[in-house]
C-alpha positions as CSV (number, residue, x, y, z in Angstrom):
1,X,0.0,0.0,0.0
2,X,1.1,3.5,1.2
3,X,4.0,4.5,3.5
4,X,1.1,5.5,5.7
5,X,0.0,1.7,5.4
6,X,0.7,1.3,9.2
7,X,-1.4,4.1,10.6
8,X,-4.4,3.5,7.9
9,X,-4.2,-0.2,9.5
10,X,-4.2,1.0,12.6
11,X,-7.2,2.9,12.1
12,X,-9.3,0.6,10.1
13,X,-12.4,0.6,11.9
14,X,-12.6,4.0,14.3
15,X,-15.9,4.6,12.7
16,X,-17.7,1.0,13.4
17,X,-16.4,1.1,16.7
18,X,-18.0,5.0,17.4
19,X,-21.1,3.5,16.6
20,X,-20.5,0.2,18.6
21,X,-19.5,2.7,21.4
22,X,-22.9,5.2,21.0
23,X,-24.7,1.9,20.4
24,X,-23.7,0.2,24.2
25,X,-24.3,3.8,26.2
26,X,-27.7,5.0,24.3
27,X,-26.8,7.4,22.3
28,X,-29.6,8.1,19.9
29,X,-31.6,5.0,21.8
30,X,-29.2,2.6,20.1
31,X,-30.5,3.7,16.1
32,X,-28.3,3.9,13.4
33,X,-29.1,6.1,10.4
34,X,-27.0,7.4,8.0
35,X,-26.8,8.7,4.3
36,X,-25.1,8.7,1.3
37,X,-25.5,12.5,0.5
38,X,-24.0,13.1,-3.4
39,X,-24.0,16.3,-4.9
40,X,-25.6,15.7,-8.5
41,X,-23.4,17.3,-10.8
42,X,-21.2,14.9,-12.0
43,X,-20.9,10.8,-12.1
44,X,-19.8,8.8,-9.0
45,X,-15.9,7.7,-8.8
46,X,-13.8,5.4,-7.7
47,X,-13.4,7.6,-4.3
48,X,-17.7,7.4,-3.7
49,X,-17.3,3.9,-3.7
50,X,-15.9,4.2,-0.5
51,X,-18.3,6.6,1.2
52,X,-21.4,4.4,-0.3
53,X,-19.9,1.1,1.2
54,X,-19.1,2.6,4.3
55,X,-22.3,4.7,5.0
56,X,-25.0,1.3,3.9
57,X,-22.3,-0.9,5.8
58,X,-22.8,0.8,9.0
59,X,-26.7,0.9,8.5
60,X,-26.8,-3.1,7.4
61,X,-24.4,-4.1,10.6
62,X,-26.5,-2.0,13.1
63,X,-29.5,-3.5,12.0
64,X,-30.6,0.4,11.1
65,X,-31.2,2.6,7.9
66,X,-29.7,4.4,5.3
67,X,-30.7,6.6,2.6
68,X,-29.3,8.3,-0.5
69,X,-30.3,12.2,-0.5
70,X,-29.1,14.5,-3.2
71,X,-27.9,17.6,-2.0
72,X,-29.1,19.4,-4.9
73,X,-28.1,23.4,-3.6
74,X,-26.5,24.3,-7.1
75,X,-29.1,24.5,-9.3
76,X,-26.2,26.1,-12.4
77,X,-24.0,23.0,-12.4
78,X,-26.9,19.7,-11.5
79,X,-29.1,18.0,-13.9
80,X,-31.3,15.1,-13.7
81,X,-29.4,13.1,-16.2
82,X,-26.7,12.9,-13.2
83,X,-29.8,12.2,-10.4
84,X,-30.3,8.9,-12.6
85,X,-26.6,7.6,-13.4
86,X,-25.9,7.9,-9.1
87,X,-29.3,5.7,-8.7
88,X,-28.1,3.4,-11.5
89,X,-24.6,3.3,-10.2
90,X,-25.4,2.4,-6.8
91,X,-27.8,-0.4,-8.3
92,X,-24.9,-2.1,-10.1
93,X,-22.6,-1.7,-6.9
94,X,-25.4,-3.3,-4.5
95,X,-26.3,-0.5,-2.4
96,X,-29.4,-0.4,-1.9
97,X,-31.2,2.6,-0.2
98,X,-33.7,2.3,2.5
99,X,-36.5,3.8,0.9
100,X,-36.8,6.2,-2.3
101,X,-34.3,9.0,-2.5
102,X,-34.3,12.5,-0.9
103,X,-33.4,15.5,-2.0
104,X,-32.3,18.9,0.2
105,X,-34.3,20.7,-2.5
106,X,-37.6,19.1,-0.4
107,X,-36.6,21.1,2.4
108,X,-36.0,24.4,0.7
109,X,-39.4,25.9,2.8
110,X,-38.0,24.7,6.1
111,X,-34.2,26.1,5.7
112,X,-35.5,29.2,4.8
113,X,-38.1,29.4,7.4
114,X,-34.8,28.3,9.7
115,X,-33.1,31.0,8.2
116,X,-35.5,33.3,8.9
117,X,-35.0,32.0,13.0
118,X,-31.6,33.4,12.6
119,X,-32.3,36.4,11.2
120,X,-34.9,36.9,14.8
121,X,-32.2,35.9,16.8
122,X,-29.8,38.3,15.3
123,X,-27.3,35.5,14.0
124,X,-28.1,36.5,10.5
125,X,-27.8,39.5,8.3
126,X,-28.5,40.6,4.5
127,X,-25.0,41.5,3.0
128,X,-25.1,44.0,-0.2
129,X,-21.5,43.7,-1.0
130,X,-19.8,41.3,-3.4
131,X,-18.6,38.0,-3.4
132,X,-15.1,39.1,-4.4
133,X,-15.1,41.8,-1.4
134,X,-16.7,39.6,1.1
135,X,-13.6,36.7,0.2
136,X,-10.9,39.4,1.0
137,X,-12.8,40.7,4.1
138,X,-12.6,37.4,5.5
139,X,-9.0,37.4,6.2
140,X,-7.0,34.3,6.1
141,X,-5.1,32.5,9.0
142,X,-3.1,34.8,11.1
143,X,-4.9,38.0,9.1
144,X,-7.9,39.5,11.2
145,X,-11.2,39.6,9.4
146,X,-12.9,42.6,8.5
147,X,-16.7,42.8,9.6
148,X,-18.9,43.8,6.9
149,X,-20.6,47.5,7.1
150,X,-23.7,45.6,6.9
151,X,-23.7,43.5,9.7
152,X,-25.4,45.3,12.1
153,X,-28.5,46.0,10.4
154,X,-31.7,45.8,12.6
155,X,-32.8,42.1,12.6
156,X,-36.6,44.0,11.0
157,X,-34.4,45.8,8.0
158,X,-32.6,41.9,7.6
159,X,-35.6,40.1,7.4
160,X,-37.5,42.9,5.1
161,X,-34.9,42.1,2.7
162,X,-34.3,38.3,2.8
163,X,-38.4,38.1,2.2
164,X,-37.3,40.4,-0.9
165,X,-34.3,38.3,-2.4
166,X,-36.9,35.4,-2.1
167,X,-39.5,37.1,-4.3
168,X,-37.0,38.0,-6.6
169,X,-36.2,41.5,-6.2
170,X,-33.0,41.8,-6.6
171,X,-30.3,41.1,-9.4
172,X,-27.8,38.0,-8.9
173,X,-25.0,38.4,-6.4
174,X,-26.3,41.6,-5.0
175,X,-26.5,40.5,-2.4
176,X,-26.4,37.2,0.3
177,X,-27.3,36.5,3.8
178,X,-24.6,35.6,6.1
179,X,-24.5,34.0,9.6
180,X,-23.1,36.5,12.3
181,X,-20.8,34.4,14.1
182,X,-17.3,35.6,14.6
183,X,-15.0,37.6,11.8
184,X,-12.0,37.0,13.7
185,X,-12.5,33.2,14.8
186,X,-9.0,31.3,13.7
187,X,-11.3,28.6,12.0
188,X,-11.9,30.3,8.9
189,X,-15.9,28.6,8.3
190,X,-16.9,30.7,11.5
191,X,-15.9,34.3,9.7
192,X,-19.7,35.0,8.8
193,X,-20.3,32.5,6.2
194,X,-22.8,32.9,3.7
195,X,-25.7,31.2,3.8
196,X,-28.1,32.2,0.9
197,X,-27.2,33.5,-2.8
198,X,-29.5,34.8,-5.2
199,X,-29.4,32.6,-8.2
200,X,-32.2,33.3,-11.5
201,X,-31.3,30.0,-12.5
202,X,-34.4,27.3,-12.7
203,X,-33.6,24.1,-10.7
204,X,-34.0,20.6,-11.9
205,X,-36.8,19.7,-9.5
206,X,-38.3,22.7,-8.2
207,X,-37.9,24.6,-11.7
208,X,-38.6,28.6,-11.1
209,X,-40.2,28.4,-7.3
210,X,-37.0,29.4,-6.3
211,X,-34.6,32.3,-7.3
212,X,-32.7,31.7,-3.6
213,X,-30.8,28.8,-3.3
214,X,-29.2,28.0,0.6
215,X,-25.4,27.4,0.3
216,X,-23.7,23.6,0.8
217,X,-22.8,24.8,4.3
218,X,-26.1,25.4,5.6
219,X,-28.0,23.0,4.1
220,X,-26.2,19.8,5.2
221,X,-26.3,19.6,8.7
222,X,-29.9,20.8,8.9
223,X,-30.9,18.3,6.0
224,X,-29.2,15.4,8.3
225,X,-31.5,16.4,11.1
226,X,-35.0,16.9,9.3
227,X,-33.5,13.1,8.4
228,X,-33.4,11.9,11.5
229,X,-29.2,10.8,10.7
230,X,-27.6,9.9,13.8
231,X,-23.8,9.2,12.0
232,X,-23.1,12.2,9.6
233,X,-20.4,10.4,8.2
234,X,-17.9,12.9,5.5
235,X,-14.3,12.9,4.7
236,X,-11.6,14.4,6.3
237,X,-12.1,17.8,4.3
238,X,-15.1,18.6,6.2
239,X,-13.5,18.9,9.6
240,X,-13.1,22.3,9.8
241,X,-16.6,22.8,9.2
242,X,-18.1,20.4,12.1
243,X,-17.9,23.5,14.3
244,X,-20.1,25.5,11.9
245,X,-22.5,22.8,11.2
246,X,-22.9,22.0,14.9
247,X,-23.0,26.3,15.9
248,X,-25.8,26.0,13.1
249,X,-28.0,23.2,14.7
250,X,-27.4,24.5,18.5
251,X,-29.6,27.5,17.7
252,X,-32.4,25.5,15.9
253,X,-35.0,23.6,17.3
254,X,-34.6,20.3,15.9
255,X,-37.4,17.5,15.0
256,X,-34.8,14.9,16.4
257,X,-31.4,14.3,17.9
258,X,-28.6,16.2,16.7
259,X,-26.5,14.4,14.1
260,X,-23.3,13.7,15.0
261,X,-20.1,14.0,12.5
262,X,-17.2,11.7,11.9
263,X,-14.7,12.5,9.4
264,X,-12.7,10.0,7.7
265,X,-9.7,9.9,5.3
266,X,-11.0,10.1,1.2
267,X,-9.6,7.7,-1.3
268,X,-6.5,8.7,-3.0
269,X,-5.3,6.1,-5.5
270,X,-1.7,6.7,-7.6
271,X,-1.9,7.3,-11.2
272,X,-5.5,8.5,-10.6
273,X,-7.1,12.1,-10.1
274,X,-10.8,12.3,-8.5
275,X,-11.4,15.5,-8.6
276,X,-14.5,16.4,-10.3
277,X,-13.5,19.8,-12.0
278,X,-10.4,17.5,-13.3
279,X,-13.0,14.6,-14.7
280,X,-15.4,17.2,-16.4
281,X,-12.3,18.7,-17.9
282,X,-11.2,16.0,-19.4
283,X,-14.5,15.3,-20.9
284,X,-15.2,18.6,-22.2
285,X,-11.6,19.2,-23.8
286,X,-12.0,15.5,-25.7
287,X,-9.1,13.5,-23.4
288,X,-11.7,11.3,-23.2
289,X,-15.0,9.7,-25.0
290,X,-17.3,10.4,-22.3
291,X,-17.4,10.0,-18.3
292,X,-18.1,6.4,-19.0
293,X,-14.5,6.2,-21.2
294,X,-12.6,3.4,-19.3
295,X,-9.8,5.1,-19.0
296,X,-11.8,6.8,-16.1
297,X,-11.9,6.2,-12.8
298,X,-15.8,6.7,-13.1
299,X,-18.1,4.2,-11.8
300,X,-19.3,4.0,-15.2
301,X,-15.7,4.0,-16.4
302,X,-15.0,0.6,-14.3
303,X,-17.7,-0.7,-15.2
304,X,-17.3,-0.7,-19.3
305,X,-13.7,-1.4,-18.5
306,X,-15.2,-4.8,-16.9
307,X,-14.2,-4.2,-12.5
308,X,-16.8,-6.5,-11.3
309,X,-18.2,-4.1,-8.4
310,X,-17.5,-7.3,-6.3
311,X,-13.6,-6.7,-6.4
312,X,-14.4,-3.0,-5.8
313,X,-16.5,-3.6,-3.0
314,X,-13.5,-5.8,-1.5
315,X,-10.4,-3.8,-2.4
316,X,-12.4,-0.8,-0.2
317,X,-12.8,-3.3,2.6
318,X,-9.2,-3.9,2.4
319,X,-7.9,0.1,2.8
320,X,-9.9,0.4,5.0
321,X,-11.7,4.0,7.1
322,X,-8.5,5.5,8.0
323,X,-8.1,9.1,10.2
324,X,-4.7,9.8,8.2
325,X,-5.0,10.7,4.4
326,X,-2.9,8.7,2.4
327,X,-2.3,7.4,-0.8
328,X,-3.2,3.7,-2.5
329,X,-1.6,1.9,-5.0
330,X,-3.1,1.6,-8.6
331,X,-2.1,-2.1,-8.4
332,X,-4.0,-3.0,-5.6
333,X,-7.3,-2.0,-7.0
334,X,-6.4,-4.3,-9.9
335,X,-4.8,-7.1,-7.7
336,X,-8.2,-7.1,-6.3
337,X,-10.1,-6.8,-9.4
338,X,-7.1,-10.0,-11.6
339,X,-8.4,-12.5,-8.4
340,X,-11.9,-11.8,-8.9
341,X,-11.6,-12.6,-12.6
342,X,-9.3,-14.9,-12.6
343,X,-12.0,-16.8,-10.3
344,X,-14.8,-16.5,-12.3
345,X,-14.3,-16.2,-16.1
346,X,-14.2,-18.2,-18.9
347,X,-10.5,-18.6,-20.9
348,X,-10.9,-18.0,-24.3
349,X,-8.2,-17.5,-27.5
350,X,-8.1,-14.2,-29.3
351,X,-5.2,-13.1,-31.4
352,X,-5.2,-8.8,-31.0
353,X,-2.3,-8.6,-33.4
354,X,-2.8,-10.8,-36.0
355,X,0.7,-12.8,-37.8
356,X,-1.1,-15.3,-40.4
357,X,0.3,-19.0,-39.6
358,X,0.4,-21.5,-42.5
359,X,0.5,-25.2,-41.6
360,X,1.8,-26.8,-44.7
361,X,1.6,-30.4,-44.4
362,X,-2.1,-29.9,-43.2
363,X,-4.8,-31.4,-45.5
364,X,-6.1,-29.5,-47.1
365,X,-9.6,-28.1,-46.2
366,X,-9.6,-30.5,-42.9
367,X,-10.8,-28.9,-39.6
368,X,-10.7,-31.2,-36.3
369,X,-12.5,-29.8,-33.4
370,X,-9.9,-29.9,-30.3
371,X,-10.8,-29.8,-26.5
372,X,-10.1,-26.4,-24.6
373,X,-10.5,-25.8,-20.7
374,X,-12.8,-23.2,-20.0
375,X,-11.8,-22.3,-16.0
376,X,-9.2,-24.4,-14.2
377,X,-9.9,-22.2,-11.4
378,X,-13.2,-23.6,-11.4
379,X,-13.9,-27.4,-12.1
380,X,-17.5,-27.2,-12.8
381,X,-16.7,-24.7,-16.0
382,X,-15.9,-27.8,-18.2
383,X,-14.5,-27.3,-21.9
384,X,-15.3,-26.2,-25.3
385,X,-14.7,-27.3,-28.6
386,X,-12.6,-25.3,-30.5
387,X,-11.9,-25.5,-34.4
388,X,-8.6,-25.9,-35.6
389,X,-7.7,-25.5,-39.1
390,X,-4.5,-25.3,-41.3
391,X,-4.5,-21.6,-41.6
392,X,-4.1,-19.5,-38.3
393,X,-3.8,-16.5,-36.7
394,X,-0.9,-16.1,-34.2
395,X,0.3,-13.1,-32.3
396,X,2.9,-10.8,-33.8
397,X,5.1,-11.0,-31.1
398,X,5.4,-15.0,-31.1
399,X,7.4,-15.5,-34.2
400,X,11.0,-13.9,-34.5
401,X,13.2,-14.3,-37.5
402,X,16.1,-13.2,-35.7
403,X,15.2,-14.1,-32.0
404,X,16.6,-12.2,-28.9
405,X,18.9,-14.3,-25.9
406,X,16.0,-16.6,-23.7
407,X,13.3,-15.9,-26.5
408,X,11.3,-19.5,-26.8
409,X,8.8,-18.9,-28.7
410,X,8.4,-19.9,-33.0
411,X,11.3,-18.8,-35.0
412,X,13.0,-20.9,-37.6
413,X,13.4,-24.6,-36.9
414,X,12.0,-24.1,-33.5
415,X,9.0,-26.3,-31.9
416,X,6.3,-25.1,-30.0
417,X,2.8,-25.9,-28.7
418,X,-0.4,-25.0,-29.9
419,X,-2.6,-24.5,-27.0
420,X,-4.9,-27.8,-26.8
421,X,-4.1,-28.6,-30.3
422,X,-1.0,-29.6,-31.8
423,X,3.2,-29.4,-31.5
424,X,4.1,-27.2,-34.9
425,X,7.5,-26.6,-36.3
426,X,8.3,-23.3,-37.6
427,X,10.4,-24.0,-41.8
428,X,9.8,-20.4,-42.8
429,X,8.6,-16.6,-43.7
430,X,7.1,-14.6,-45.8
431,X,8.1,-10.9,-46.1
432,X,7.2,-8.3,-47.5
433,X,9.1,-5.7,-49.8
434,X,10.1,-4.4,-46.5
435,X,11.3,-6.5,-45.3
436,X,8.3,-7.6,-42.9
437,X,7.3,-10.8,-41.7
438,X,3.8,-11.2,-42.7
439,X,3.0,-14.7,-43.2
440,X,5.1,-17.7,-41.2
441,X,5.2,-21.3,-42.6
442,X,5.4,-24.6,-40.1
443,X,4.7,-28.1,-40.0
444,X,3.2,-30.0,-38.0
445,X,3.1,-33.1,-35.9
446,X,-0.1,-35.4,-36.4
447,X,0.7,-37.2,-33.4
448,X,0.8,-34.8,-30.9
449,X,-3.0,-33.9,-31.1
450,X,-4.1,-32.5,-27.5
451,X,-1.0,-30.7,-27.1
452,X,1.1,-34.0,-25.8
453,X,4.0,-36.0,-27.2
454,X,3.9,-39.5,-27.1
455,X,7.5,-39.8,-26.6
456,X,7.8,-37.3,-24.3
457,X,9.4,-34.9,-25.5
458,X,9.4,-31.0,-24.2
459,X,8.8,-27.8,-25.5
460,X,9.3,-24.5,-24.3
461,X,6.5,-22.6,-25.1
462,X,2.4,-22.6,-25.7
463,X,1.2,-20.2,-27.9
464,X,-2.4,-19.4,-28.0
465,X,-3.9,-19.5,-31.5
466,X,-7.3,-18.7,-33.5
467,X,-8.4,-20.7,-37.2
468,X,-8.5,-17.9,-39.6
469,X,-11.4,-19.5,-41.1
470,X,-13.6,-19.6,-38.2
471,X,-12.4,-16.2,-36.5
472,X,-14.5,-13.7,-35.7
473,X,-13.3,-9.7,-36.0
474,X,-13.3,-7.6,-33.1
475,X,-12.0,-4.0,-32.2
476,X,-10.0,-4.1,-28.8
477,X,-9.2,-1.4,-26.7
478,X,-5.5,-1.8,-24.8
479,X,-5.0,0.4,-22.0
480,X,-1.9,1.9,-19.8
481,X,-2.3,4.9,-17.0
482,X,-4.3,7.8,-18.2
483,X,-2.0,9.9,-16.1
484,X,2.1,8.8,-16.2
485,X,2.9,10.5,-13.3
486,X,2.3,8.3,-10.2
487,X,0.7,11.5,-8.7
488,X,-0.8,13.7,-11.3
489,X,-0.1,17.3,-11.0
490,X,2.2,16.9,-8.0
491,X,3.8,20.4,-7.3
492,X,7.8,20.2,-8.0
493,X,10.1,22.6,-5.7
494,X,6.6,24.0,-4.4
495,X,6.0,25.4,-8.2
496,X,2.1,23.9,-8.9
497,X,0.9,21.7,-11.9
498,X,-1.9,21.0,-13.5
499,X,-3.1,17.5,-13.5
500,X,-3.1,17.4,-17.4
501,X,0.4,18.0,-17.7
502,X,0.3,14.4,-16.5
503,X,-1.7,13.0,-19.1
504,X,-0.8,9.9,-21.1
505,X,-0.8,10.5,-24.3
506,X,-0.4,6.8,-24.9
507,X,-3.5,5.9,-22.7
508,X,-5.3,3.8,-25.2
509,X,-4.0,1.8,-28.6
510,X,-6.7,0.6,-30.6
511,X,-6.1,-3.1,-32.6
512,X,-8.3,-5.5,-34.9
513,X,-8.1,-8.8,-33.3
514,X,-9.1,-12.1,-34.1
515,X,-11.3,-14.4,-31.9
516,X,-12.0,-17.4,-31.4
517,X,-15.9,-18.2,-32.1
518,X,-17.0,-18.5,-29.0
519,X,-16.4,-15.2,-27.9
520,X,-18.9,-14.1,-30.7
521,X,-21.5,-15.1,-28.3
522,X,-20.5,-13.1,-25.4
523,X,-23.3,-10.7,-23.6
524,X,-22.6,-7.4,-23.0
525,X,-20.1,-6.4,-19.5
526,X,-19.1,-9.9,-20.1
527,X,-15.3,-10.4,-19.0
528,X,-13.4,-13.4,-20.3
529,X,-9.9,-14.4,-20.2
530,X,-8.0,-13.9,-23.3
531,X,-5.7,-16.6,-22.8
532,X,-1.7,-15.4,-22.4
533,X,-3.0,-11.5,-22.8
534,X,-4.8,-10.6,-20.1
535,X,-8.7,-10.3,-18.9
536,X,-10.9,-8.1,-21.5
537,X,-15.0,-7.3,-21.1
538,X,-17.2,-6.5,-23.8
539,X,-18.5,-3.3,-24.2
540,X,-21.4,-2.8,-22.7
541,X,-22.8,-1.5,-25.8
542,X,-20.7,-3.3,-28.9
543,X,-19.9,-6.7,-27.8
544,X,-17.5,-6.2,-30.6
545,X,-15.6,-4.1,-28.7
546,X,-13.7,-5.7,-26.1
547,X,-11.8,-3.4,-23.4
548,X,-8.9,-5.0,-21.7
549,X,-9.6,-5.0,-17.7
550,X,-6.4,-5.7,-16.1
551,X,-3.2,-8.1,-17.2
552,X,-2.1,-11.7,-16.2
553,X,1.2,-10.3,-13.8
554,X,0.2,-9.6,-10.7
555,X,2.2,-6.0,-10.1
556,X,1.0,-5.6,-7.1
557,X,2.5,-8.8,-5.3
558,X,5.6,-7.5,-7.1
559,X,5.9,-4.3,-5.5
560,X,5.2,-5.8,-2.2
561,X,8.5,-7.9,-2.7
562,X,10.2,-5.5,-3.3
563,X,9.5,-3.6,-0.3
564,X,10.5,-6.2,1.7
């Protein structure tokens, strides 16, 4: 894992055992609700996937609820095409909400009749400045803030003009309505944060109703307690505003309990970047096909690209809920994701650069049907008849004219397997007028059927292999690291980078391959075993198209041995 591997150990399960803790002494009568609470402007990542497992996991072991609300507050950047990929997401990961989902935007009448409390109370006031103006009167740490000339308006003159910005009097950003805590607090969320902004934008559920939308900050905490949440469970980012969410709920009386927040250390993955604005950037500038590419570390992106959510579901198990942020390695997503696989699918033969093999002591026109394994993992998977033919397709890369030191594969007088077929004997090459290989002549041996010598004797290699007459074409997508650098858009000698700098620009090579014809009866999503290559799925919407999932080598055992 990380250098940090021993304190994110360490700290595995702080959460589970808060709530086994509130659980033994009462707190909240022994219920456990939480919520997965996505904002829905965007698709769900790798890094949700840790959040949703973690918030239904605590629900399911406590024998108590949880429930997926949208915290739909930004009515410019959210969309209901995003509302449905979450739900569909969390489908295919098995998360299954207790009840239908809930949005903030349902409580829009109650935060602002909550707002309104404050404004009483004299804990709010109607700002007329800018947003610009009111960020530089804030300060920063060790800079006082500077109170706004508007904060000591008459809680009447406040509340006149919040009922105005409601109706719609007044342009955008004219003016907000800020909570009157403290301007020179050292937490920086206390410094009279903004509550309200006037937005003429219509929203995806509520359309025009509303031209004041509440801010993030004061709508979360107050959504978990209309809720009933008892575990406000967010990542370690949120911290700093516990203390604002909490000052919030003290002066409000609640329906229920106060919720009670527990931060916890986000996903960070190498090779990998999970921030939003970084994601839609890539899809609007063209890096990528879509947010379902799977190239990305989308949901939908690890999906096409053929992660059962099984392995995911397991490899965030593994890390762990840490207190410490830290950083995971690539390769132990996939090592998690190769031993699923390798479990459960079926081996099949596909060629994804084609070499033409020509066996020329076969008869003519004779095909024999030979017996291939389809699982070993799995003795219940049984076989498949395969057809085997004089004229082949073999990969590029097992035939050399002019073969490296330890190479064992075909080159010129050289004997090989066939994979469940035959021993062949490469006699020859055809090139090109460049001097190309394109076409390899061998013989072979008729009693060696099966892939066995009767004498005994050994080869050194087993190539896979696909009958040219019987293939069927596909299009396959091989993939490396979207982003080279092991941590995209790391600052060097404390100058910043952008995350793009990082980009691959080798990301994706694109081949016609051959296939054996069973795999032109795959379903779509389905992930096989190309034998010798690696573990491909087919698209989910061209099972044509096969994307490559993850390779044979494990890298991940590798780079524990060599930390060792």
């Amino acid at each position: 894992m990380s250098s940090d591997e021993t304190a994110e150990t360490e700290s595995t399960d702080f959460i589970r055992e808060k709530v086994r803790t509130d659980n033994e002494s009462g707190t909240f009568g022994g219920r456990v609700q939480t919520r997965f609470p996505p904002e829905p402007n965007g698709f769900l990542h790798i890094g949700h996937a840790k959040s949703i497992f973690l918030n239904f996991g605590l629900a399911k072991e406590n024998g108590g609820t949880c429930f997926l609300r949208f915290d739909d507050t930004n009515p410019e950047t959210e969309d209901v095409a995003f509302v449905n990929a979450i739900q569909e997401d969390l489908a295919w990961l098995g998360a299954k909400a207790d009840g239908p989902p809930k949005f903030t935007s349902d409580y829009f009448e109650q935060l602002y009749v909550w707002a309104e409390v404050l404004i009483e109370k004299g804990l709010a006031y109607v700002d007329d400045q800018d947003a610009e103006t009111i960020s530089e009167q804030r300060g920063g740490f060790g800079q006082p803030g500077v109170e706004s000339p508007f904060r000591n308006r008459s809680s009447e003159e406040n509340l006149g003009l919040f009922r105005q910005m409601r109706d719609g009097a007044f342009d955008d950003g004219s003016r907000v309505l800020r909570a009157k805590i403290d301007m020179q607090a050292d937490n920086m969320w206390l410094r009279d944060p903004v509550m309200y902004r006037i937005r003429n934008v219509a929203h995806h559920r509520t359309d025009d109703a509303w031209v004041l939308y509440p801010t993030y900050d004061w709508a979360h905490g107050q959504s978990d307690a209309i809720e009933g949440v008892t575990h406000s469970v967010c990542t370690l980012e949120f911290a700093d505003h516990r203390p604002l969410y909490d000052w919030f709920l003290s002066h409000l009386d609640l329906p229920s309990d106060q919720p009670q927040q527990t931060e916890f250390a986000r996903l960070n993955i190498t090779h990998t970047v999970l921030s939003k604005r970084v994601l839609r950037t890539l899809v609007e500038q063209g890096h990528v096909d879509g947010w379902d590419d799977a190239r990305m570390p989308t949901i939908r992106g690890l999906r096409r690209r053929g992660y059962p959510a099984t392995a995911i579901e397991s490899f965030v198990e593994r890390i762990g809920v840490a207190k410490i942020n830290s950083v995971v390695e690539v390769e132990l997503l996939e090592s998690f994701v190769r031993t699923e696989l390798n479990r459960s699918s079926q081996r099949r033969m596909a060629v994804v650069k084609p070499l033409k093999l020509t066996i020329t002591n076969w008869p003519e026109g004779h095909v024999v049907m030979v017996d291939a394994v389809n699982n070993p993992e799995d003795p219940d998977a049984g076989s498949r008849s395969v057809p085997f033919s004089g004229e082949l397709w073999i990969e590029e890369d097992d035939f050399r004219l002019d073969p490296p030191p330890k190479y064992y594969r075909l080159t010129p007088g050289r004997e090989v397997r066939l994979r469940a077929a035959f021993f062949v004997t490469a006699t020859d090459a055809v090139l090109d007028d460049d001097g190309n290989v394109i076409e390899v002549l061998a013989t072979y041996d008729p009693a060696t059927e099966g892939g066995s010598s009767p004498d005994g004797r050994k080869v050194k290699s087993t190539m896979h292999w696909v009958s040219a007459p019987h293939a069927v074409d596909a299009t396959v997508h091989l993939y490396d690291r979207l982003f080279s650098a092991e941590h995209p858009g790391a600052s060097v000698e404390g100058a910043e980078r952008d995350p793009l700098d990082d980009l691959n620009p080798m990301s994706r090579e694109t081949t016609a391959a051959k296939l054996e014809p069973a795999l032109g009866d795959v379903t779509r999503g389905e992930v096989v075993q190309f034998e010798r290559l690696g573990y491909f799925a087919a698209d989910l919407d061209d099972p044509t198209i096969f994307h490559r999932t993850v390779g044979l080598r494990d890298e991940w055992a590798n780079i524990q041995k060599r930390k060792k």
